[in-house]
C-alpha positions as CSV (number, residue, x, y, z in Angstrom):
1,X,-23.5,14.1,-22.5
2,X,-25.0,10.7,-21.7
3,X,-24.2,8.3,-19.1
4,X,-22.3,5.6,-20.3
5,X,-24.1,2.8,-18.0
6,X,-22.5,-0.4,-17.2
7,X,-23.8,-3.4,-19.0
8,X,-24.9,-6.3,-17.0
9,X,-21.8,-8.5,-17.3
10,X,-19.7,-5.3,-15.9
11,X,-22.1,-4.7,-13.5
12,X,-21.6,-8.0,-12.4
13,X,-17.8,-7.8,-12.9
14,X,-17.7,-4.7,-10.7
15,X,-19.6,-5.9,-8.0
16,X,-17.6,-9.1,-7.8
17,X,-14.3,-7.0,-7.8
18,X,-15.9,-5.3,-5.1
19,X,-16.8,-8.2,-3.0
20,X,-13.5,-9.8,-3.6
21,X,-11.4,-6.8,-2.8
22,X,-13.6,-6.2,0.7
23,X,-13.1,-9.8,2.0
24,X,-9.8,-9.9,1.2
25,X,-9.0,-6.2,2.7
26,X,-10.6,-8.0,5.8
27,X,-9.3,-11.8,6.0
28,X,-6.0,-10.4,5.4
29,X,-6.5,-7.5,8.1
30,X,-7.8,-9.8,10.5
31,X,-5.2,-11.9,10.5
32,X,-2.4,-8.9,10.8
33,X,-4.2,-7.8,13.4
34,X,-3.6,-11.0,15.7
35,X,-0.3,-11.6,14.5
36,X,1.1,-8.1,14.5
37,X,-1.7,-5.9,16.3
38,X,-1.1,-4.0,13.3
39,X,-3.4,-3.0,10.4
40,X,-2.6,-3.9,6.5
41,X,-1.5,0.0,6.4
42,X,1.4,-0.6,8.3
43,X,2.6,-3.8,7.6
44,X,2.7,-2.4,4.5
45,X,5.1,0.1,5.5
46,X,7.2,-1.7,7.6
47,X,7.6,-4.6,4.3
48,X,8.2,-1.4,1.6
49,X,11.0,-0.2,4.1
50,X,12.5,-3.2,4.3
51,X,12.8,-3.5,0.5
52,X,15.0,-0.6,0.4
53,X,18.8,0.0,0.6
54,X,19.7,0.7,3.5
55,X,15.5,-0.1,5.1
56,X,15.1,3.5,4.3
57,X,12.8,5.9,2.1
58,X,12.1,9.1,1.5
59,X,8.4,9.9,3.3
60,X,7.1,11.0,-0.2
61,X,8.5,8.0,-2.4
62,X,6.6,5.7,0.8
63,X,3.5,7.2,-0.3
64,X,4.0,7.0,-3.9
65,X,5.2,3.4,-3.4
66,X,1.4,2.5,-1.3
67,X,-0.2,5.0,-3.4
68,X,-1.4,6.8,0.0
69,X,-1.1,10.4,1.4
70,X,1.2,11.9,2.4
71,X,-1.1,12.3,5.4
72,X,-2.2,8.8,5.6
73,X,1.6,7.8,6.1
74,X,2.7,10.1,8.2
75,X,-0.4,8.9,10.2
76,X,1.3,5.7,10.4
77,X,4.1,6.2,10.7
78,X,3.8,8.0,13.9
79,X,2.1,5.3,15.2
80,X,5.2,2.7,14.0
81,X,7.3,5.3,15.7
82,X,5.6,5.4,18.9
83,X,6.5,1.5,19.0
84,X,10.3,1.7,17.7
85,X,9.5,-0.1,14.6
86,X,10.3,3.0,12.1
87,X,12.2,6.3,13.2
88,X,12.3,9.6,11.0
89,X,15.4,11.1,9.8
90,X,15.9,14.6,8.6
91,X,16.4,14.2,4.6
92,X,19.7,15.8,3.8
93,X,19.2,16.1,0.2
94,X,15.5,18.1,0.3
95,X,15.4,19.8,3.6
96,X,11.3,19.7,3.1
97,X,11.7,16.1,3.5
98,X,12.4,13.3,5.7
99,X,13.5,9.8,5.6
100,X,11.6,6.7,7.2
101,X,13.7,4.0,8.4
102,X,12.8,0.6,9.4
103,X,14.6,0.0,12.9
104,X,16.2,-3.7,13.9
105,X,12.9,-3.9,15.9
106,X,10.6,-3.4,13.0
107,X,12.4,-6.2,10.9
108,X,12.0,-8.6,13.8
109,X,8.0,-7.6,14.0
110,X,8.1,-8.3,9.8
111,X,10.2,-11.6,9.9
112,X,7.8,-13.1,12.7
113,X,4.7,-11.8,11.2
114,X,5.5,-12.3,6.9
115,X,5.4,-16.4,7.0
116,X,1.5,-15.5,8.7
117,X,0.8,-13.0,6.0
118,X,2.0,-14.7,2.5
119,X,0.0,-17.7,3.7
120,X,-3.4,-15.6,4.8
121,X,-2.5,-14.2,1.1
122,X,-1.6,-17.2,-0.8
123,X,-4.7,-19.4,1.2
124,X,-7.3,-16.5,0.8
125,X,-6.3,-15.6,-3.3
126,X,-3.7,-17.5,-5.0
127,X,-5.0,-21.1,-4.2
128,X,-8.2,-19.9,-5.9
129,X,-6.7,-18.9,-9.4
130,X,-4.8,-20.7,-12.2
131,X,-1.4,-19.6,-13.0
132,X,-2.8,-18.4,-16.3
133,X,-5.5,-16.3,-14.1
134,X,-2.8,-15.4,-11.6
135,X,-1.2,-13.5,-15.3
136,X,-3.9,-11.8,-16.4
137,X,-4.7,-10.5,-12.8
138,X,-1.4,-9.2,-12.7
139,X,-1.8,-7.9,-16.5
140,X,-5.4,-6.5,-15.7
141,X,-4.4,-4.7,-12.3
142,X,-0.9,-3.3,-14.1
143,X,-3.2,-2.0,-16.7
144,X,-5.5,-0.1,-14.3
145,X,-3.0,1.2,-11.8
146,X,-1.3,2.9,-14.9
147,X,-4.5,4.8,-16.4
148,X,-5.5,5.7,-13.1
149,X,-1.3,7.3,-12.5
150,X,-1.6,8.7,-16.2
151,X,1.6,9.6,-17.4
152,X,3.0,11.6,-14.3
153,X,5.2,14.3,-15.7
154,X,1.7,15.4,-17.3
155,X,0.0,14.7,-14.0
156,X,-1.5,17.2,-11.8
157,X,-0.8,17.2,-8.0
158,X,-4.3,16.2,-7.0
159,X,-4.6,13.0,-9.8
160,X,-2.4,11.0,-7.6
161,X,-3.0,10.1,-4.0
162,X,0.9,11.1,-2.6
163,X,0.8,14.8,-4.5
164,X,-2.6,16.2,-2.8
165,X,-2.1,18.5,-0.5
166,X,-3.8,18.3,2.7
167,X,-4.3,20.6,6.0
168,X,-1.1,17.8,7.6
169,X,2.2,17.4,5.2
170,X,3.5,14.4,5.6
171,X,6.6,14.8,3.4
């Protein structure tokens, strides 16, 4: 088999992606950081929760919905727990599971902090790109995330981040 190198305008287009996706990871970190003393991680979380009925989710569909561990969530949300903005619940449904729910507390910390965040977002990407490049980001990235989930009920456990199994279940 030979190595199907990249040519030097996806070369280019990688690294760029690359650099892009770095300083953003960090400008938008940074920023969580002094508003929230929080990472991206679990800002994440607490915004995901807070899109739900009820501001609650099963751990595993958390993971699949941040396309993280199990591991990596249960990581944070121990540390969310530890400061009352998510608290677990037993899953009554799947007694292998449990339920993460975003506490009163944890929608204050996301209230204050989400005017901060959508302008570190909007300031740092989307006042750089066109509406027509803001579509075919969205049409480029939708088009990725899907070949890298393939078709799931085909899926193996370890092709998708929240099916591996680790050493610590977080679901």
């Amino acid at each position: 088999m030979t190595t199907r190198w990249l040519t030097p305008e996806e070369q280019r287009a990688w690294r760029a992606y690359l650099a892009a996706a770095r300083l953003l990871d960090d400008a938008i970190d940074r920023n969580l950081q002094q508003d929230a003393g929080m990472p991206h991680l679990f800002y994440s979380v607490l915004a995901n929760l807070s899109e739900a009925p009820d501001r609650r989710l099963r751990m595993t569909d958390l993971a699949e919905s941040l396309k993280i561990t199990r591991s990596r969530l249960t990581y944070a949300v121990t540390r969310l727990e530890r400061d009352g903005l998510v608290r677990r619940e037993d899953c009554r449904w799947d007694k292998r599971s449990s339920i993460a729910v975003l506490t009163d507390e944890g929608m204050a910390v996301l209230e204050r902090t989400a005017p901060g965040h959508v302008e570190t977002v909007r300031a740092t990407l989307f006042d750089r790109l066109t509406p027509e490049q803001v579509r075919q980001m969205e049409e480029i990235f939708t088009g990725v995330a899907r070949g890298l989930q393939g078709d799931e009920a085909q899926a193996g456990a370890d092709d998708v981040p929240w099916r591996r199994r680790s050493s610590c279940s977080g679901s």
